[in-house]
C-alpha positions in Angstrom: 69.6 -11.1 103.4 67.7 -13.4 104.9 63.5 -13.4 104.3 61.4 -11.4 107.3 58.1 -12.8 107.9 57.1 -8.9 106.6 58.4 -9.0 103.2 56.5 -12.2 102.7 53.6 -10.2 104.0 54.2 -7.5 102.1 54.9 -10.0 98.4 51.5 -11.7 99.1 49.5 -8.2 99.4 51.7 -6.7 96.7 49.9 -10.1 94.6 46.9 -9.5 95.4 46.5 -6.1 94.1 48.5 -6.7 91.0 48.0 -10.3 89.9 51.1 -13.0 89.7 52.4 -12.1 86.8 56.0 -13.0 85.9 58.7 -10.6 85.5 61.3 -10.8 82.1 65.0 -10.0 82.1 63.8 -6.4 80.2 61.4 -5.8 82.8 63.5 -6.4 85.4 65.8 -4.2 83.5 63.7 -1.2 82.9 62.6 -1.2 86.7 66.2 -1.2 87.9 66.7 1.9 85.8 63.6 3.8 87.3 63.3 2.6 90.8 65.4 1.4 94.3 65.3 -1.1 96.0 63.4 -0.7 99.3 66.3 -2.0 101.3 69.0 0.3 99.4 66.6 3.7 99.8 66.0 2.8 103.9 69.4 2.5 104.1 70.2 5.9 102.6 67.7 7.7 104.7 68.7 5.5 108.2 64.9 3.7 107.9 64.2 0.2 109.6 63.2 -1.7 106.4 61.3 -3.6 108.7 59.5 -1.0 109.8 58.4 0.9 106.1 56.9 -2.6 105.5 54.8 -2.3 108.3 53.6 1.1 107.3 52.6 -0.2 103.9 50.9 -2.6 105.3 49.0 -0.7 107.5 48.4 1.5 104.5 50.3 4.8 105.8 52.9 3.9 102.7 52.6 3.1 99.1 53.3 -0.8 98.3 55.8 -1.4 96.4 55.8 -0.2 92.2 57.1 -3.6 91.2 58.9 -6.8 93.0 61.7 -7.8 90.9 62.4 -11.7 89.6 64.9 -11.5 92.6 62.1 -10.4 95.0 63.3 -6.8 95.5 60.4 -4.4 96.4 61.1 -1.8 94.2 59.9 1.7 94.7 60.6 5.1 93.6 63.6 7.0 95.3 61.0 9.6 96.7 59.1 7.2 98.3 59.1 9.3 101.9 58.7 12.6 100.1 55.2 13.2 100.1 55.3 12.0 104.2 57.9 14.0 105.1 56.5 17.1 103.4 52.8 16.0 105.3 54.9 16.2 108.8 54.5 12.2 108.7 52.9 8.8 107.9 50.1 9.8 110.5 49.1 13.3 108.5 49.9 11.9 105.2 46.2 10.9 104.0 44.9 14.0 105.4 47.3 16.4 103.9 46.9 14.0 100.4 43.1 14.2 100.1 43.1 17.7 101.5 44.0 18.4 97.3 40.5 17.4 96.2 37.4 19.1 96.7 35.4 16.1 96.7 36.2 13.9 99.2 34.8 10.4 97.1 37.6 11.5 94.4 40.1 11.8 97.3 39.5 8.9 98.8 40.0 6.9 95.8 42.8 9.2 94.7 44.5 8.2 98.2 43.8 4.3 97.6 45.2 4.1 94.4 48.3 5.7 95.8 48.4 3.0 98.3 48.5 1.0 95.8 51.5 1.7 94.4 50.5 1.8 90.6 51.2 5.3 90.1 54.1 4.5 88.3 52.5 6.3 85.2 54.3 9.2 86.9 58.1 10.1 86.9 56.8 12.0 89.9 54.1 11.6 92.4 52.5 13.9 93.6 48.7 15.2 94.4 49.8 18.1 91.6 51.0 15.7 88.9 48.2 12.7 89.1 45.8 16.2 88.7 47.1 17.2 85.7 47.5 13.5 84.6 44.3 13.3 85.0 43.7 16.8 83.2 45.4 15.8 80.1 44.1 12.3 79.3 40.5 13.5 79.9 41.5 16.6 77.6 43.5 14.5 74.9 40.5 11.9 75.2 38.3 14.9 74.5 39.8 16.4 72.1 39.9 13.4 69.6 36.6 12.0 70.4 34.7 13.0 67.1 37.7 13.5 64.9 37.9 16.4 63.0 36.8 15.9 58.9 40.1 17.9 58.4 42.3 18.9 61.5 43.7 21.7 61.0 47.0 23.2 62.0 46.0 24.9 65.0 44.0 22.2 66.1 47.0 19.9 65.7 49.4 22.0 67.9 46.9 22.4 70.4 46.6 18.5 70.6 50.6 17.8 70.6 50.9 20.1 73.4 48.9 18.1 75.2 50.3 14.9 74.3 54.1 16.9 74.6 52.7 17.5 78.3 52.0 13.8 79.0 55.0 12.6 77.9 57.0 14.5 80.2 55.1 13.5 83.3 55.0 9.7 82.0 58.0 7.0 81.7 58.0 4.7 79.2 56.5 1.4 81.2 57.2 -2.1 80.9 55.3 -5.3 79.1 54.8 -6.3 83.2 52.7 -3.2 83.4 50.0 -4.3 80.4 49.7 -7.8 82.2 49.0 -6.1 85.2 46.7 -3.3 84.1 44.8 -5.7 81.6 45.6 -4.0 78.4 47.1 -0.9 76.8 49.0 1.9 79.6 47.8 5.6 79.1 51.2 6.6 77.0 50.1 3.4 74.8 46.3 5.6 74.1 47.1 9.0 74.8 50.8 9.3 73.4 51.5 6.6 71.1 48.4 6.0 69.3 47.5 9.7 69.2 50.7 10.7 67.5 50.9 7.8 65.1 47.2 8.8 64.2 47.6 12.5 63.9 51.3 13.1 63.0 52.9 16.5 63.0 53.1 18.4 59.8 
């Protein structure tokens, strides 16, 4: 397929949010296993490729999660859920940031989506980047001064935290720690945690 003057548009922005940073045969693996390409998922729902990248540019859709070594723009197979259930691209931000009370938190909640590095979430939604949020605060919380001797209940409070997490979380990719500039949230709040306080 030959190269629109868009998807070059869209590559260079999708750069400058997230760095050059060079994609491996098991990245490019483990984003083929969790995400479409935006080509394949317009086709499915009768969408103008074309025309998505405009709206992504215009920042009414996401950007893409990753491009691929072979310059797919890979995003999740929901992408158009959240715009569909808004009535649109044009009521998308205001139904989006209608789910936070302060409107600063909103705002940035809605330009990180645009972003397209929400994919710390199998899902994304307004409900799920909440409780995201919820957990890692609480997990960070909750092992801040650590206990002289944790004690059982203690313990299965914490693991049903970090339990929680790890359902809402995939397993991310070594692209993902270039790109973020160090460790992911299951890499703190997951990993570390339950190498540090191991179940019974």
């Amino acid at each position: 397929m030959p190269e629109t003057d868009l998807k070059q548009q869209l590559m260079e922005r999708f750069r400058e949010v997230n760095g050059d940073h060079p994609m491996t045969d098991a990245d490019d693996a483990y984003v083929s296993a969790q995400f479409v390409a935006l080509d394949e998922l317009c086709a499915v729902h009768d969408r103008e490729t074309d025309t998505v990248r405009q709206l992504m540019l215009e920042q009414r859709l996401p950007l893409p999660g990753y491009l691929r070594s072979d310059g797919a723009e890979m995003v999740p197979a929901d992408l158009f859920a959240l715009a569909d259930e808004a009535g649109g691209t044009a009521q998308l931000e205001t139904w989006f940031t209608a789910h936070w009370a302060d409107p600063l938190i909103a705002k940035t909640e809605w330009n990180s989506y645009l972003s397209g590095q929400y994919v710390c979430l199998h899902k994304v939604t307004p409900a799920t980047i909440q409780r995201k949020d919820h957990l890692t605060a609480a997990i960070t919380a909750a092992t801040a001064n650590e206990p002289q001797a944790a004690s059982a209940q203690w313990l299965e409070r914490l693991h049903a935290l970090v339990d929680e997490l790890d359902s809402l979380e995939p397993a991310f990719t070594a692209y993902d720690r270039l790109r973020f500039g160090g460790p992911t949230s299951r890499d703190t709040c997951i990993d570390a945690i339950r190498a540090r306080y191991p179940r019974p």
